[in-house]
MARMARKE-248830 format. One line per 4 residues: number of its first residue (from 1); their letters; for each residue z, x, y of N, C-alpha, C. Coordinates in Angstrom, 1 decimal. Atoms other than C-alpha are relative to their C-alpha. Example, Ala and Ser with C-alpha at 12.3 -4.5 7.8 and 13.67 -1.06 7.14 Angstrom:
<nodes>
1	AS	0.0,0.9,-1.2,7.8,12.3,-4.5,0.0,0.9,1.2; 0.0,-0.9,-1.1,7.1,13.7,-1.1,0.8,-0.8,1.1
</nodes>
This chain:
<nodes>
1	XXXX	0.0,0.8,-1.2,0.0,0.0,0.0,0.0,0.9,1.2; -0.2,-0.6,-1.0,-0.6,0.8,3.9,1.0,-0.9,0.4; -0.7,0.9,-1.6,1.6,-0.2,6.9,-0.1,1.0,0.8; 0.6,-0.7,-0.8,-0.1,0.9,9.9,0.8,-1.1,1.2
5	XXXX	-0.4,0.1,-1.0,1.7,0.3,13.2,-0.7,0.1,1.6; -0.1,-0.3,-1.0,0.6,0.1,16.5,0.4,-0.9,1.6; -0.5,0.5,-1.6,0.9,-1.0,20.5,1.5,0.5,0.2; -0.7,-0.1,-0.9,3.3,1.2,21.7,-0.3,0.6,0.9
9	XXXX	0.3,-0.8,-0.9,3.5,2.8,24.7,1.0,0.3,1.4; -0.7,-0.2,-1.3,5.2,3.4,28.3,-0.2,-1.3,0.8; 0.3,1.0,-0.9,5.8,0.5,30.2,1.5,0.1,0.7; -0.7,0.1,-1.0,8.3,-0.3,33.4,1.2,-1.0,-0.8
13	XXXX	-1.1,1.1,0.0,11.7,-2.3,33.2,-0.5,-1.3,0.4; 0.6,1.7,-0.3,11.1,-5.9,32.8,-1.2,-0.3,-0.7; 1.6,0.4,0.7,7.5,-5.5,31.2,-0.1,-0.4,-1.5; -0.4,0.7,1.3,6.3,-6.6,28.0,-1.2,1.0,-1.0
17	XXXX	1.2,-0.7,1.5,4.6,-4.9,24.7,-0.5,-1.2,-1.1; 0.3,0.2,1.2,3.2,-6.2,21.7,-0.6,1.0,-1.0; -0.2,-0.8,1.2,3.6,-4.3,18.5,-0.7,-0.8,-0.9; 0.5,0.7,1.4,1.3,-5.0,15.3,0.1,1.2,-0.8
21	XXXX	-0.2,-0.9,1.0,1.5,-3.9,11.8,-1.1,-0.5,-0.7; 0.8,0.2,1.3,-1.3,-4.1,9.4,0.7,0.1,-1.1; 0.0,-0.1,1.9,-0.6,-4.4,5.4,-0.9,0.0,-0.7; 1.2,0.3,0.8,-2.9,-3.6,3.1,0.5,-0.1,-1.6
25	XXXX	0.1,0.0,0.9,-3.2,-3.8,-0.4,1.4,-0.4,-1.1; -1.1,0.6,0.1,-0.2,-6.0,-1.0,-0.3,-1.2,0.1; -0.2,1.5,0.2,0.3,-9.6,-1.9,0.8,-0.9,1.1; -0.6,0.0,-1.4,1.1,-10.4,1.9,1.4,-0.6,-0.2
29	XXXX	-1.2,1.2,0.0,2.9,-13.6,1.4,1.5,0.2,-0.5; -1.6,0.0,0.9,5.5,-12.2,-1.2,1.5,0.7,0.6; -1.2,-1.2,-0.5,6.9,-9.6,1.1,0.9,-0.4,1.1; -1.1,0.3,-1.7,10.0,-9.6,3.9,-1.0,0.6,0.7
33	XXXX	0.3,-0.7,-1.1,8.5,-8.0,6.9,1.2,0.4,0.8; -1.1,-0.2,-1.3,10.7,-6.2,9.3,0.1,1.2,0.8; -0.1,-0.9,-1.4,11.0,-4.2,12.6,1.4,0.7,-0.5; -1.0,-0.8,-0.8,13.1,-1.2,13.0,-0.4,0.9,1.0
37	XXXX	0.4,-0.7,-1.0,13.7,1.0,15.8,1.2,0.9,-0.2; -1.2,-1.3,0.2,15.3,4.5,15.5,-0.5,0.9,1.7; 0.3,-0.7,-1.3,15.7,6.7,18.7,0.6,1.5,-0.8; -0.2,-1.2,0.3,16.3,10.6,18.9,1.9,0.4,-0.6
41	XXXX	-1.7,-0.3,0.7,20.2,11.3,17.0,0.3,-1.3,-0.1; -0.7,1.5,0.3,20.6,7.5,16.0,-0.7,0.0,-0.9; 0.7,0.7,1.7,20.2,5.7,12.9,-0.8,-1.1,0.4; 1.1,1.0,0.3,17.3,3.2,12.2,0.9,-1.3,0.3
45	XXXX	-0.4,1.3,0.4,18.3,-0.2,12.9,-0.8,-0.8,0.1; 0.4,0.8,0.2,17.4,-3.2,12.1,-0.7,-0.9,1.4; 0.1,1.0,-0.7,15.3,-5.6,14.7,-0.4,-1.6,0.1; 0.5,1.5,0.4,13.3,-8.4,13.2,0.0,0.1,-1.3
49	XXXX	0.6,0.3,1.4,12.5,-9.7,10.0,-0.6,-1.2,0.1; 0.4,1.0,0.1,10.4,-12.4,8.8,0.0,0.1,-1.1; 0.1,-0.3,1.6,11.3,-13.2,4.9,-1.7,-0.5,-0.8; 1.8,0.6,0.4,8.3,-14.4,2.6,-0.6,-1.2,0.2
53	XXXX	0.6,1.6,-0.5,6.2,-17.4,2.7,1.1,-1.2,-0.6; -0.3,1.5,0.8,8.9,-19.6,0.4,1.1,-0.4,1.1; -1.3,0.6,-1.4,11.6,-19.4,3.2,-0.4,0.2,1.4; 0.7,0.0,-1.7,9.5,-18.1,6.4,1.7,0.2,0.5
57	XXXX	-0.8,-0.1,-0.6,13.2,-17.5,7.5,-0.3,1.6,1.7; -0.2,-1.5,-0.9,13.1,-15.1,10.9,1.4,-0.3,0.7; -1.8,-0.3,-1.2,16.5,-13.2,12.6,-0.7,1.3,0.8; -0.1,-1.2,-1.6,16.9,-10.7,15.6,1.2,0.3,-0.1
61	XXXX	-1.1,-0.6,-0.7,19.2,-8.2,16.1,0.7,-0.9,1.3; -0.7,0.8,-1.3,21.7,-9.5,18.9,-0.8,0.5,1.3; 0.1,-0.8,-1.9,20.4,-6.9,21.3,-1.4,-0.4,0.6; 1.4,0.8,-0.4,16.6,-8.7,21.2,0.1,-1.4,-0.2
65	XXXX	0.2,1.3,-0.1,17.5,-12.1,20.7,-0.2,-0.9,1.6; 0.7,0.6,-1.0,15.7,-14.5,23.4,-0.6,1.2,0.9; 1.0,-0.7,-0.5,13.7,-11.4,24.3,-1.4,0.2,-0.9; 1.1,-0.2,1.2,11.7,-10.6,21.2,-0.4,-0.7,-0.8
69	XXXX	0.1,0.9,1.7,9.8,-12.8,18.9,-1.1,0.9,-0.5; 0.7,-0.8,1.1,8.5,-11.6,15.6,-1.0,-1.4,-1.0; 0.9,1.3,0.6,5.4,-13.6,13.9,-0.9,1.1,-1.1; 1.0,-0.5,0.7,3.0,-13.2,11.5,-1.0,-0.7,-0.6
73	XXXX	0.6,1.2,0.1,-0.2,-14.3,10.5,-0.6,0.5,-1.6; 0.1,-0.3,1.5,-1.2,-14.1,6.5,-1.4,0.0,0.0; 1.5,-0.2,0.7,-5.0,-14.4,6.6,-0.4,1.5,1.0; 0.4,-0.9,0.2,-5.1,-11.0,8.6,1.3,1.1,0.0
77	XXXX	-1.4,-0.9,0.7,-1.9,-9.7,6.8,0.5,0.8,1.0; -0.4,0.2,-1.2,-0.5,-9.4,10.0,1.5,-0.2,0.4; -1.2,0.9,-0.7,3.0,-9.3,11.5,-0.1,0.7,1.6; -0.3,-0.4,-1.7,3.7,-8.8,15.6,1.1,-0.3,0.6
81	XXXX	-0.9,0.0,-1.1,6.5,-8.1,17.8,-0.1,0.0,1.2; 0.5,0.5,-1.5,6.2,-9.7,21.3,1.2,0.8,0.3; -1.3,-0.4,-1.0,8.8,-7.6,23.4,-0.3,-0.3,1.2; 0.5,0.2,-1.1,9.4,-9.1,26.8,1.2,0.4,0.4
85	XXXX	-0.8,-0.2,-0.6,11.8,-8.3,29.3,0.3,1.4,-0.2; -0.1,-1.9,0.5,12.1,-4.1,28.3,0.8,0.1,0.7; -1.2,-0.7,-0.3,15.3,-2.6,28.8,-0.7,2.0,0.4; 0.2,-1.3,0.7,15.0,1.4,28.6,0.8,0.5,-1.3
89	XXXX	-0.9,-0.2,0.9,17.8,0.9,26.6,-1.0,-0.4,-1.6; 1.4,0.9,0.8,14.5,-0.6,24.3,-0.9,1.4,-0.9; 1.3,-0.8,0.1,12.6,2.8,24.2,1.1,0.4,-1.3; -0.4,-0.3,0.8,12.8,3.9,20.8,-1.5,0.5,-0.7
93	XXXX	1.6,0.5,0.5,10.0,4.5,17.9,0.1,-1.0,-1.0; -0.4,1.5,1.3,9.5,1.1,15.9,-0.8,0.4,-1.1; -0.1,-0.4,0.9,9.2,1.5,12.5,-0.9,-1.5,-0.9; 0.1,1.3,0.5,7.2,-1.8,10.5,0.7,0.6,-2.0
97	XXXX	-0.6,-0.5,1.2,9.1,-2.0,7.0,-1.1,-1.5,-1.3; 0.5,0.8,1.1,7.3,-3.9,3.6,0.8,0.0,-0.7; -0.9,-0.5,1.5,9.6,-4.9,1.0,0.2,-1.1,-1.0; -0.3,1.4,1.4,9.6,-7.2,-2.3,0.7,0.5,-0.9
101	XXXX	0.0,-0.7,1.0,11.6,-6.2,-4.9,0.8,1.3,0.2; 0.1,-1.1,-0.1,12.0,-2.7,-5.5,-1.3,0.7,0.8; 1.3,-0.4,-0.8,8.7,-2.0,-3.8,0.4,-0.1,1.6; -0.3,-0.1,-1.4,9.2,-0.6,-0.2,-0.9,0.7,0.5
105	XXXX	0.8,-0.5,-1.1,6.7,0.2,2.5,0.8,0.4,1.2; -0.1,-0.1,-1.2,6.8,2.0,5.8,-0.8,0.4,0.5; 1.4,-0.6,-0.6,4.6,2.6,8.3,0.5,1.5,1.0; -0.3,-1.2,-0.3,4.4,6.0,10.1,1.1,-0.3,1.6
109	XXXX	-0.9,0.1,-1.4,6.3,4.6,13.9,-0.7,-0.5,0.8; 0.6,0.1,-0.8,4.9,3.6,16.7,1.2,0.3,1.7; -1.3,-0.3,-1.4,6.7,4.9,20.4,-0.2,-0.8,1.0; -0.3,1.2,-1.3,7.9,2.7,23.1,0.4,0.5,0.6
113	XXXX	-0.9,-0.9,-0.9,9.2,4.3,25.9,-0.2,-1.0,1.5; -0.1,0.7,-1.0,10.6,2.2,28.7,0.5,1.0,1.4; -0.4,-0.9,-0.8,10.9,3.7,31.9,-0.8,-0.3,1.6; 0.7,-0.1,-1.7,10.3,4.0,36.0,-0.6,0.6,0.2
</nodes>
């Protein structure tokens, strides 16, 4: 399997990104999807998820809830993180995660960097 990440980049306080992840060669529907974001000397944490197609459940970290929504669309095996409102406290590199099972994907990062 891939997970290919992209849209990050530099944007101001207040602005907004969107992050996508491709999946390939995976049985889209079966898998969680989920965002993390690791910065330089911190641990990875968790930001979204969307579970598989039988519960569709999505959560948010506390620190992006009613900033961030996370979607996804199955016919082009597809998930996206809208980030709006960008902290700096925000900049990190997001990380897309695949996982059914024992079977785990990651994709290589993508960098955000919020800033003036």
């Amino acid at each position: 399997a891939q997970v290919v990440e992209s849209g990050g980049g530099l944007v101001h306080p207040g602005g907004s990104l969107r992050l996508s992840c491709v999946v390939s060669d995976v049985t889209f529907g079966l898998y969680q999807m989920s965002w993390y974001r690791q910065g330089s000397g911190k641990e990875r944490e968790l930001v979204a998820s969307i579970t598989d197609d039988f519960s569709n459940k999505i959560e948010y970290a506390e620190a992006v809830k009613g900033r961030f929504t996370n979607s996804k669309d199955n016919l082009k095996e597809t998930v996206y993180l809208e980030m709006n409102s960008l902290t700096p406290e925000d900049t990190d590199v997001y990380y897309c995660n695949a996982a059914f099972g024992a079977l785990d994907y990651w994709g290589q990062g993508t960098p955000v960097t919020v800033s003036s």
